[in-house]
C-alpha positions as CSV (number, residue, x, y, z in Angstrom):
1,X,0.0,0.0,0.0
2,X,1.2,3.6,-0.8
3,X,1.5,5.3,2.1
4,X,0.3,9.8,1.8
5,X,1.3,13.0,3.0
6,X,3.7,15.8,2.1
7,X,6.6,13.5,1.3
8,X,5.2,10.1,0.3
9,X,6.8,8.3,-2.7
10,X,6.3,9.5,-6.2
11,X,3.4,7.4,-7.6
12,X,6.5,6.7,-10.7
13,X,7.1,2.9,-10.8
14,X,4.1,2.0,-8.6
15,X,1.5,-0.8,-8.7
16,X,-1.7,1.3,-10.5
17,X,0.3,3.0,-12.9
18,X,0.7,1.5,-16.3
19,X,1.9,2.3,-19.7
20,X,-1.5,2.6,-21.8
21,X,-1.7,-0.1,-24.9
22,X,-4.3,0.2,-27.7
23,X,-8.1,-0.9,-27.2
24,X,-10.9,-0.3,-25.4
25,X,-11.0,-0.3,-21.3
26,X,-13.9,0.9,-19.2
27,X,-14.3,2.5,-16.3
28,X,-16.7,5.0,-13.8
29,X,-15.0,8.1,-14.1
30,X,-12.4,8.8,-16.2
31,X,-10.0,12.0,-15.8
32,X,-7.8,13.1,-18.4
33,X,-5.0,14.9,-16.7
34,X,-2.8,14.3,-13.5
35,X,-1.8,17.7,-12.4
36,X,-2.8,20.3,-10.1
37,X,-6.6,19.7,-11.4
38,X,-7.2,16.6,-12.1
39,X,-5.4,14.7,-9.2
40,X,-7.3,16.6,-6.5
41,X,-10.6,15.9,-8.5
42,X,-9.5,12.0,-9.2
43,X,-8.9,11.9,-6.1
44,X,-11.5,13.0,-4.5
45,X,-13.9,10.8,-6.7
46,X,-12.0,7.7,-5.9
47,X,-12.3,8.3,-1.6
48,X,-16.3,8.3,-2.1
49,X,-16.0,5.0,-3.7
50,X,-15.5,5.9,-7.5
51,X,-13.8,3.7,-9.9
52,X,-11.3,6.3,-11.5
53,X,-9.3,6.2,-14.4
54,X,-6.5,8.7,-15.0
55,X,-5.3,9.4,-18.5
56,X,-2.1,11.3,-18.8
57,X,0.0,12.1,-22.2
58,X,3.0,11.8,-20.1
59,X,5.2,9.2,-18.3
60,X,5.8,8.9,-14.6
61,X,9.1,9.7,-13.1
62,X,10.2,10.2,-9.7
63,X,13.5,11.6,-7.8
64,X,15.8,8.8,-9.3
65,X,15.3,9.8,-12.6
66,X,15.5,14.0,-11.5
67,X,19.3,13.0,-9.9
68,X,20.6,13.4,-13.5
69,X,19.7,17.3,-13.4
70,X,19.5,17.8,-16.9
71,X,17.8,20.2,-18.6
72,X,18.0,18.5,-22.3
73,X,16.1,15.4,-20.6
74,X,13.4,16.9,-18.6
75,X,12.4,19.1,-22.0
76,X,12.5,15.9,-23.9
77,X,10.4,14.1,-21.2
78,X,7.9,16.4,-19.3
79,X,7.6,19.1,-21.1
80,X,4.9,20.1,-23.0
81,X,6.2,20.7,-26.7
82,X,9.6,19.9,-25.2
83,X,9.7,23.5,-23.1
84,X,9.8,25.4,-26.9
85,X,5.4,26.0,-26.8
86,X,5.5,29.7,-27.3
87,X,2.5,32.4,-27.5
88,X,2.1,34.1,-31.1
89,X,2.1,38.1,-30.5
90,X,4.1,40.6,-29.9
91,X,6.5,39.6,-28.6
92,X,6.6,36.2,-28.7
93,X,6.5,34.5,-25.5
94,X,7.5,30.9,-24.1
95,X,4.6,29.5,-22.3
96,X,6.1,26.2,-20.0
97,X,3.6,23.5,-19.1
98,X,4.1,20.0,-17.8
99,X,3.5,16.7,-19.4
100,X,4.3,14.3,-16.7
101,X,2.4,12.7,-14.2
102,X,1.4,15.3,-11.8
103,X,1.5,18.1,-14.7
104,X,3.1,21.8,-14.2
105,X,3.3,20.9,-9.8
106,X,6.6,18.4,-10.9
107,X,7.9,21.2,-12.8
108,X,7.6,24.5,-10.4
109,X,9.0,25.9,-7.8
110,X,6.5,25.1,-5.3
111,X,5.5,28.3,-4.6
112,X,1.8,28.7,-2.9
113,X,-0.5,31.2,-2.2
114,X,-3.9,31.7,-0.9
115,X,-6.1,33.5,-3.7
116,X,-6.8,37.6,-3.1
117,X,-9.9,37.7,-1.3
118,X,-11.3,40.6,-3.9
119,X,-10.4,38.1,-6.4
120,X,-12.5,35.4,-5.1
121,X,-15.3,37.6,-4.6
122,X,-14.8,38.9,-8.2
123,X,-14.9,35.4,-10.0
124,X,-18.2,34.5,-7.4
125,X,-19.8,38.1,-9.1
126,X,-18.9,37.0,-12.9
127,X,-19.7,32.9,-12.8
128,X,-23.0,33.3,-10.6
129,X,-21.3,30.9,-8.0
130,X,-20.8,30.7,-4.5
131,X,-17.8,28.4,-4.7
132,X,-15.8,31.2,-5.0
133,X,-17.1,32.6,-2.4
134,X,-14.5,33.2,0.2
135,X,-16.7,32.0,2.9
136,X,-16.6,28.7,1.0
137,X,-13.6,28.7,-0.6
138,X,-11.3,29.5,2.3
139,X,-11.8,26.2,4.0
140,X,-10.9,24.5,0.6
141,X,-7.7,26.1,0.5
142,X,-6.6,25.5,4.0
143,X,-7.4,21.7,3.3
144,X,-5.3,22.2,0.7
145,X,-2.5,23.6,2.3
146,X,-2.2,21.0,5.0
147,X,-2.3,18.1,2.4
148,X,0.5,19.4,-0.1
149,X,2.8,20.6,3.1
150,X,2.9,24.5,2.6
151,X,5.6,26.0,4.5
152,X,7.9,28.9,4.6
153,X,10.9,28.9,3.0
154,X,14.1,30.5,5.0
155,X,17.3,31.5,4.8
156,X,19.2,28.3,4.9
157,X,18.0,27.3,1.7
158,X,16.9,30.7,0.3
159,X,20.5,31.5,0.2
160,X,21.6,34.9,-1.5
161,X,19.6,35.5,-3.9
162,X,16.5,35.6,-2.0
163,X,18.0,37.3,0.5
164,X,19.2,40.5,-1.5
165,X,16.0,41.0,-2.7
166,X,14.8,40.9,0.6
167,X,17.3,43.3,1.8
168,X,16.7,45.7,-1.1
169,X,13.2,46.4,-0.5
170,X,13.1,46.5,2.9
171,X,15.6,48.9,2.7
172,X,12.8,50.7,0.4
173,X,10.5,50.4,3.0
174,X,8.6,47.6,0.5
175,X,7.2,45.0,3.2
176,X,8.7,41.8,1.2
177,X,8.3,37.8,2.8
178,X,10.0,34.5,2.7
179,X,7.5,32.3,-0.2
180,X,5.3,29.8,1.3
181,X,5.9,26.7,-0.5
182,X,4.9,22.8,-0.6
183,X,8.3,22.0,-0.2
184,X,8.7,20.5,3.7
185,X,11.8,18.5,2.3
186,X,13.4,21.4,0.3
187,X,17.0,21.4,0.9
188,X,17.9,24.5,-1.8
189,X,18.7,22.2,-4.8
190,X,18.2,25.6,-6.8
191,X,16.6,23.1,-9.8
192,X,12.6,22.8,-9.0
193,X,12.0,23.0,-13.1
194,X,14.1,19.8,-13.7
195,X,12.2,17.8,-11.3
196,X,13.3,17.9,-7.4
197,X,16.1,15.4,-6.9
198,X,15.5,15.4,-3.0
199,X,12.0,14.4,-3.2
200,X,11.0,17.7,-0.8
201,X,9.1,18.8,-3.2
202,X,5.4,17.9,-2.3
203,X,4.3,17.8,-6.0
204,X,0.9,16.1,-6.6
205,X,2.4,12.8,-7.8
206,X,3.7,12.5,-3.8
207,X,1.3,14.4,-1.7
208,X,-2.3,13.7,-3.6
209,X,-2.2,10.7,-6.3
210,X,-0.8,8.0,-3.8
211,X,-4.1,8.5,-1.8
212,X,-6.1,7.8,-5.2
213,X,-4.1,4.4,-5.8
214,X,-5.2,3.8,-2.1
215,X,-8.8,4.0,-3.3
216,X,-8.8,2.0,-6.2
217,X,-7.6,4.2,-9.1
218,X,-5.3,3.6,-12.0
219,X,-3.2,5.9,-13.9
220,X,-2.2,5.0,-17.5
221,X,0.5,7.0,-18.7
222,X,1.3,7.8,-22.6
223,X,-2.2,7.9,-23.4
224,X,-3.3,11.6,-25.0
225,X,-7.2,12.5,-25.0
226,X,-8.4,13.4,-28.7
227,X,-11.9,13.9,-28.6
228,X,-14.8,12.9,-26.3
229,X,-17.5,10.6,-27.3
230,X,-21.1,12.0,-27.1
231,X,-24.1,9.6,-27.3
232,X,-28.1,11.5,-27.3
233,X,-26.4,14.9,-25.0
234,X,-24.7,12.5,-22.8
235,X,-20.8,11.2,-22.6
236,X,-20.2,7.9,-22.8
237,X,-16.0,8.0,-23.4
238,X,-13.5,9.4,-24.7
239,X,-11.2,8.7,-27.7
240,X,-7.4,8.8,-27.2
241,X,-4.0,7.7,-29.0
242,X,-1.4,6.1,-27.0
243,X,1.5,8.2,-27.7
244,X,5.4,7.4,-27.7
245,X,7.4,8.5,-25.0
246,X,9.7,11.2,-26.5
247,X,8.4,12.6,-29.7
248,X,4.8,12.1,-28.9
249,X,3.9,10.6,-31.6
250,X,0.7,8.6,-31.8
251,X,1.7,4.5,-31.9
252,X,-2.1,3.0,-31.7
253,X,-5.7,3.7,-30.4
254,X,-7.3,3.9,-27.0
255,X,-11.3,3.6,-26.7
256,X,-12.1,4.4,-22.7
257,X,-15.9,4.0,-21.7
258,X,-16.7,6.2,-19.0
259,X,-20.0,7.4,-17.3
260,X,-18.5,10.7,-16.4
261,X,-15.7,12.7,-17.9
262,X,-13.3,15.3,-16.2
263,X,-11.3,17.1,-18.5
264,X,-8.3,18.9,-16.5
265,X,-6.0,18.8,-19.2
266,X,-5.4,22.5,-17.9
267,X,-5.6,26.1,-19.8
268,X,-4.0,24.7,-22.9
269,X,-5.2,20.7,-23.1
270,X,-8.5,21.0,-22.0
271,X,-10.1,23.2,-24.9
272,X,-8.2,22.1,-27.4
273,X,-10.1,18.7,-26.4
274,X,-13.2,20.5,-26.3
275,X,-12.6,22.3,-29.2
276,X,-11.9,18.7,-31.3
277,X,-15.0,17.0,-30.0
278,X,-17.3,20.5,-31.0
279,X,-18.2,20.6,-27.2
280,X,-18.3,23.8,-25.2
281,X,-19.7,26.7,-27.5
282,X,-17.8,29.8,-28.9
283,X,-16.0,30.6,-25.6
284,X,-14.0,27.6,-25.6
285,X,-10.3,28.4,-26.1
286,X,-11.1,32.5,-25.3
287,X,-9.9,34.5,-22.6
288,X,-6.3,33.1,-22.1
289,X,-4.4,34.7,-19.2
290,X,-0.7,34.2,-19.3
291,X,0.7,35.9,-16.3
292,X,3.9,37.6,-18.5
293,X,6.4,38.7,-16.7
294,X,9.4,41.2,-17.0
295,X,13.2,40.7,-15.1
296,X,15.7,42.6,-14.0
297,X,19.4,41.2,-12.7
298,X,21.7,42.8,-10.2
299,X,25.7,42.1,-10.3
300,X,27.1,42.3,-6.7
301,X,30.5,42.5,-5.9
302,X,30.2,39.4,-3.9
303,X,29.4,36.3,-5.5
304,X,25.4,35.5,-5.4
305,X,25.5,32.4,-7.3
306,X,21.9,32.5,-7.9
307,X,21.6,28.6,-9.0
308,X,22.1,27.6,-5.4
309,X,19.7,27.9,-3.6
310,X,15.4,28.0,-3.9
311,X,14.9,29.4,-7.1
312,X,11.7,31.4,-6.1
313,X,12.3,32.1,-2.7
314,X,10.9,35.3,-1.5
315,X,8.2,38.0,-3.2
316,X,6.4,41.2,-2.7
317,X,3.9,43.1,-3.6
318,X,4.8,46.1,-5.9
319,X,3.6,49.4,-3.8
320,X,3.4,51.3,-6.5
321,X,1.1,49.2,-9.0
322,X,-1.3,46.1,-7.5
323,X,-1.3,44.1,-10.6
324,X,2.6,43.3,-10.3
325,X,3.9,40.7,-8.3
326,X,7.7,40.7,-7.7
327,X,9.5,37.2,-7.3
328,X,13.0,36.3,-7.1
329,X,13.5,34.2,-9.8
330,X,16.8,32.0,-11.0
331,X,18.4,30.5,-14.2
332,X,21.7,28.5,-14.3
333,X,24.6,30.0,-15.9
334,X,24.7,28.6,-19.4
335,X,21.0,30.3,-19.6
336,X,22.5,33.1,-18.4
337,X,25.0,33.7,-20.8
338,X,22.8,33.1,-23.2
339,X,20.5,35.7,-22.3
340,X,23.3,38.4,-22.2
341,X,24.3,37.7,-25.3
342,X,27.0,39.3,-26.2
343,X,26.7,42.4,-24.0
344,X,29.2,43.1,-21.5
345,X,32.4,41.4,-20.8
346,X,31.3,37.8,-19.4
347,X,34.8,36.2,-21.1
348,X,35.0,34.4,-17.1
349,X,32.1,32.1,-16.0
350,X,33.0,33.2,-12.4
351,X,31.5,36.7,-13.2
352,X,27.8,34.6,-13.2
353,X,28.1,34.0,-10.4
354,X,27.8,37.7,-9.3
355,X,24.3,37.8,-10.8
356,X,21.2,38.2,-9.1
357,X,17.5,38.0,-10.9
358,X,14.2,38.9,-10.2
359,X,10.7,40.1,-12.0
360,X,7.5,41.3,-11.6
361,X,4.8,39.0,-12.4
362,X,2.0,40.9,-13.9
363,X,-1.7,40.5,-13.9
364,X,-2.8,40.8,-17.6
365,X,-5.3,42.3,-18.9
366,X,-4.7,41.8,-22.8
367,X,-6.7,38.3,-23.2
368,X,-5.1,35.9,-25.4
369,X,-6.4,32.8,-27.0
370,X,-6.1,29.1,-27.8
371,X,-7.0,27.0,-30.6
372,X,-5.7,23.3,-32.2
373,X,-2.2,24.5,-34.5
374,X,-3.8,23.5,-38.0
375,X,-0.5,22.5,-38.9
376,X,-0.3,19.5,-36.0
377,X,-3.3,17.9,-35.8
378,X,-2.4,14.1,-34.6
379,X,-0.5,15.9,-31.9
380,X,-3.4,18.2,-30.3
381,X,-1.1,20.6,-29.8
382,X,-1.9,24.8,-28.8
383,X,-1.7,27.5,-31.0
384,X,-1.5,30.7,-28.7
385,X,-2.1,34.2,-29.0
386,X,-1.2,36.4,-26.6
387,X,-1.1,40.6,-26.8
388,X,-0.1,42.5,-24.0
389,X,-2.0,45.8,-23.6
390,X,-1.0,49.3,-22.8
391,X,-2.1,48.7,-18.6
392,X,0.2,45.4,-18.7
393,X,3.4,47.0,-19.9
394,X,2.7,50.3,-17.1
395,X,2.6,47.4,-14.7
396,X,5.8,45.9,-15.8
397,X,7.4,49.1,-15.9
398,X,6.5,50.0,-12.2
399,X,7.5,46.5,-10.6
400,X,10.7,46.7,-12.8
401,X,11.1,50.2,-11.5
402,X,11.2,49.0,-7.9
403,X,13.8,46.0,-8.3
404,X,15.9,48.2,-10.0
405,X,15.8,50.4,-6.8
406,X,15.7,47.2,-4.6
407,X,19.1,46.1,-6.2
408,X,20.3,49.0,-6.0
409,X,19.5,49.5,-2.3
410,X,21.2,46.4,-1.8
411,X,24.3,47.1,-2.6
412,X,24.7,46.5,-6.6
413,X,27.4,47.9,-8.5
414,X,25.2,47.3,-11.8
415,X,21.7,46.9,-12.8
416,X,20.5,45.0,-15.9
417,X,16.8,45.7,-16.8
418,X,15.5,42.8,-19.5
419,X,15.4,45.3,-22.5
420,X,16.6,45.2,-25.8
421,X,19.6,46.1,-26.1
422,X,21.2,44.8,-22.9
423,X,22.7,47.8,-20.7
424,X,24.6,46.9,-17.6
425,X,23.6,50.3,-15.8
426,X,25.8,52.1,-12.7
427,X,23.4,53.9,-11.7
428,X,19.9,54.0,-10.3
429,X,19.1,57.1,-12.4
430,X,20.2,55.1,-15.5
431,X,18.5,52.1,-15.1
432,X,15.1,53.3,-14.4
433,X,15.6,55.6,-18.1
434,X,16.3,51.9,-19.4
435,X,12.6,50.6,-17.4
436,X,11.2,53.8,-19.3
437,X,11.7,52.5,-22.8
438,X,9.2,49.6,-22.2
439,X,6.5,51.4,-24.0
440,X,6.2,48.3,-26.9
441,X,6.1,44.9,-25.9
442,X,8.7,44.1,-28.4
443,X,11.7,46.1,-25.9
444,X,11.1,42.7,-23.8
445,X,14.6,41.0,-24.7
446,X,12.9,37.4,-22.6
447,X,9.4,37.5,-23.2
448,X,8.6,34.8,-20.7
449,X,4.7,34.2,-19.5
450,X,3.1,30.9,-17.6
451,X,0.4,30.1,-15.5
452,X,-2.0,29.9,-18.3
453,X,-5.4,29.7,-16.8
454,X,-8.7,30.9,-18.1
455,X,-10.1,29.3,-21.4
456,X,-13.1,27.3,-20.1
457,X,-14.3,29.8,-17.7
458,X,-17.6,29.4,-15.3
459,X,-20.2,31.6,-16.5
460,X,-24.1,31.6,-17.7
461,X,-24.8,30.2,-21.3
462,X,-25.8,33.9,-22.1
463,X,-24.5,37.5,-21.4
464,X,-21.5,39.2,-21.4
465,X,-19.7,36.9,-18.8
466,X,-21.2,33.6,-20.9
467,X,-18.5,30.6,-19.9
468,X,-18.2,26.7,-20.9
469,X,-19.4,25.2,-17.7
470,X,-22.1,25.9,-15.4
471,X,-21.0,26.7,-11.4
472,X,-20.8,22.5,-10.8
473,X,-18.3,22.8,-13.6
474,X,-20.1,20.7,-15.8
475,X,-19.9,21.4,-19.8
476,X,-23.1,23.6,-20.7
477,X,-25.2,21.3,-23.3
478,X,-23.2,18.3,-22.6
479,X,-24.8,15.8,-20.0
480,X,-21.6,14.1,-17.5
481,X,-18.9,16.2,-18.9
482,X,-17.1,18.4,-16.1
483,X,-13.9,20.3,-16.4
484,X,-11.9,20.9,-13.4
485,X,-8.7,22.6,-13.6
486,X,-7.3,26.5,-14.2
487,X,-9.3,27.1,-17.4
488,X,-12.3,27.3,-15.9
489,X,-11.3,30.8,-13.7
490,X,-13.5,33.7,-14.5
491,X,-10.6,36.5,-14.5
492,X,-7.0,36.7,-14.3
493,X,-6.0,35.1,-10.8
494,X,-2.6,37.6,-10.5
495,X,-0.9,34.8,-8.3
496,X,0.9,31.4,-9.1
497,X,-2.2,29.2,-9.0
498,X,-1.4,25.8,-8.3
499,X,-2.8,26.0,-4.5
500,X,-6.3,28.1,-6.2
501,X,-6.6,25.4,-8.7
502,X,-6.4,22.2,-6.6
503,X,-9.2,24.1,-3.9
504,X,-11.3,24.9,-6.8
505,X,-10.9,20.8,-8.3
506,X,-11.9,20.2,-4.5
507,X,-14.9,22.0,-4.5
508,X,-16.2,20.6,-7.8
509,X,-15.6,17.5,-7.5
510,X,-17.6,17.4,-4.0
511,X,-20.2,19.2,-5.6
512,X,-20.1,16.4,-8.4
513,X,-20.3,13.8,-5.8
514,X,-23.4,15.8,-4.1
């Protein structure tokens, strides 16, 4: 038996999970997707006695396989277009998402936080549901918290890099914290995107899916949804392709009868699957929130080395504009040289090390969209759209503002703001000039976004704030088809969402269940 809790074994390698073959299997409930979604809902379904299915596009992998900290490998393996899926705009932005069991929460940083009470009150006012309702919801997330192991992160693994962007803004007089994360094993591997080597990471495939096995429910891995069988307005299955393990291509088959259906494929999987059956309506796919983010790097005269250490240790709220977010944030040193460029003299590796980074993650308002790429069908894959409007780029500009301060309060002989053109500035006054010329979103030199959340969103059949499921998160028009996952938010969250979208699977899938 497969024991739970914060730091129980990866579900990789375990009796319940199994490599999906071609043919036809049946089963109660089936959920296509193990992440943040779809493991708190399968989960849930399979305690009250459900016989659950799990169908991931992905393979299972565990700390053993993470030891080899490679980058090449974990793009190859568990990520989604192998970490190269980018949002069409201006600019062009990558867009990271997982595909491995227990999605994106393998993948992250662990970082947690409870959902803006305005927000939830917001999304309650827009979807016509009292889920959201912080009343409601607050006791869902607190569950939450104590089952994925949220705690603080501190200085012995924050290391330096956290901590001078601590010490910046408090120097500023900018209240700035320590990140709550599910990481109660953490010991500063400075890696979270390459899967946690430690295993103190509390990712979903350890702290939720083992309790699912324990009920029952099977997982089969390499198996991609492709369209969802519809028989007289009700579900009956879904079709899928079992897929090969590195270049995802389709090898044979899969017929899966089910009574019910949860698609938590997340932002990007679940309407493109909705999308290819003709389920949803004309809102499937629209309002795509990105979170985009801009950084800014600090060279010390003291050697930060910001790869050691949590990579997203510590965060703040900007004071001067509430829709930026600012995070420490971390890349390893051939990234870094790579983002310089050729700018500045970086002829010694050693001089990385003196590098600090941070951004501000911004709450967008310039909705973006998702839709299958006509050029790749057998693969299912996204084809994004993103534009950032005029309010997102005055929010990067102000957060970028402050950590160029920050850094410079802090003790940096140079300041490197993320714009074309890289300029390693001496001075404060320069720097913020540089932050000035953000006024196109092409001056980002590392358009980076994630958290994609948004593109099924809860909301009445008709009106202005029309969505693709009704408040139990069922599919409007389509009898036994739910989605639980990020897509279904009303509005741009403004936080990292994993904790927001494993409270909201909760709620649903009691609600399915009652």
């Amino acid at each position: 038996m497969l024991t739970t809790g914060p730091l129980a074994p990866s579900v990789a390698h375990t009796e319940g999970v199994t490599v999906a073959a071609p043919g036809t299997v049946s089963t109660e409930v089936l959920v296509i997707g193990t992440g943040a979604g779809g493991a708190v809902a399968g989960t849930e379904l399979a305690k009250a006695g459900k016989r659950v299915l799990f169908l991931e596009a992905g393979g299972a992998y565990d700390r053993r396989d993470f030891r080899r900290r490679s980058l090449s490998w974990a793009t190859t393996h568990m990520f989604a277009g192998r970490g190269a899926q980018t949002a069409n705009g201006d600019p062009m932005m990558v867009v990271t998402s997982g595909r491995v069991v227990g999605g994106s929460t393998v993948l992250n940083s662990g970082i947690c936080f409870r959902p803006p009470q305005a927000r939830l009150r917001e999304w309650a006012e827009l979807s016509g549901s009292d889920l959201w309702q912080p009343v409601n919801f607050d006791p869902l997330v607190d569950e939450i918290w104590t089952r994925i192991g949220v705690t603080p992160t501190h200085a012995g693994i924050g290391r330096r890099n956290n901590q001078l962007f601590l010490d910046g803004l408090r120097k500023l007089g900018v209240d700035a914290h320590w990140m709550d994360r599910n990481a109660p094993g953490c010991v500063g591997c400075g890696i979270c995107h390459l899967g946690c080597p430690s295993g103190g990471k509390a990712s979903v495939d350890k702290s939720i899916l083992p309790e699912a096995l324990n009920h029952g429910a099977t997982i089969l891995t390499r198996a991609r949804a492709q369209s969802i069988i519809v028989e007289g307005g009700r579900v009956t299955g879904v079709h899928a392709v079992v897929v090969d393990e590195v270049d995802e291509r389709p090898t044979g088959s899969l017929k899966i009868k089910a009574d019910v259906v949860v698609v938590a494929g997340s932002a990007l999987g679940s309407p493109l699957i909705l999308q290819n059956s003709g389920l949803g309506g004309t809102e499937v796919g629209r309002h795509l929130s990105l979170h985009p983010g801009f950084g800014v790097l600090g060279e010390f005269a003291e050697p930060v080395v910001m790869w050691d250490g949590v990579p997203q240790g510590a965060w703040a709220d900007c004071p001067d504009d509430d829709r930026a977010l600012l995070e420490v944030a971390n890349v390893g040193p051939g990234e870094l040289f790579a983002m310089f460029g050729r700018a500045g003299d970086l002829s010694s590796v050693q001089r990385l090390a003196h590098f600090a980074m941070a951004g501000a993650m911004i709450r967008d308002t310039g909705e973006g969209s998702v839709v299958i790429d006509d050029d790749d069908t057998d693969h299912l894959r996204p084809r994004l759209r993103v534009k950032l409007s005029p309010r997102d780029l005055q929010a990067m500009r102000a957060g970028g503002k402050t950590l160029v301060r920050a850094y410079f309060a802090a003790g940096a002989t140079h300041v490197i703001p993320a714009i074309v053109g890289t300029r390693f500035c001496a001075s404060e006054s320069e720097a913020l000039a540089v932050v000035d010329e953000l006024t196109e979103p092409n001056r980002l030199s590392q358009a980076y976004a994630s958290h994609p959340h948004g593109t099924c969103r809860m909301g009445p059949t008709e009106g202005p704030n029309r969505g693709v499921v009704d408040v139990a998160g069922a599919v409007h028009g389509t009898a036994g088809l739910y989605v639980m996952d990020g897509s279904v938010f009303p509005s741009t969250l403004g936080i990292n969402p994993q904790v927001t979208i494993m409270a909201t699977a909760l709620g649903l899938a009691r609600r399915l269940l009652h």
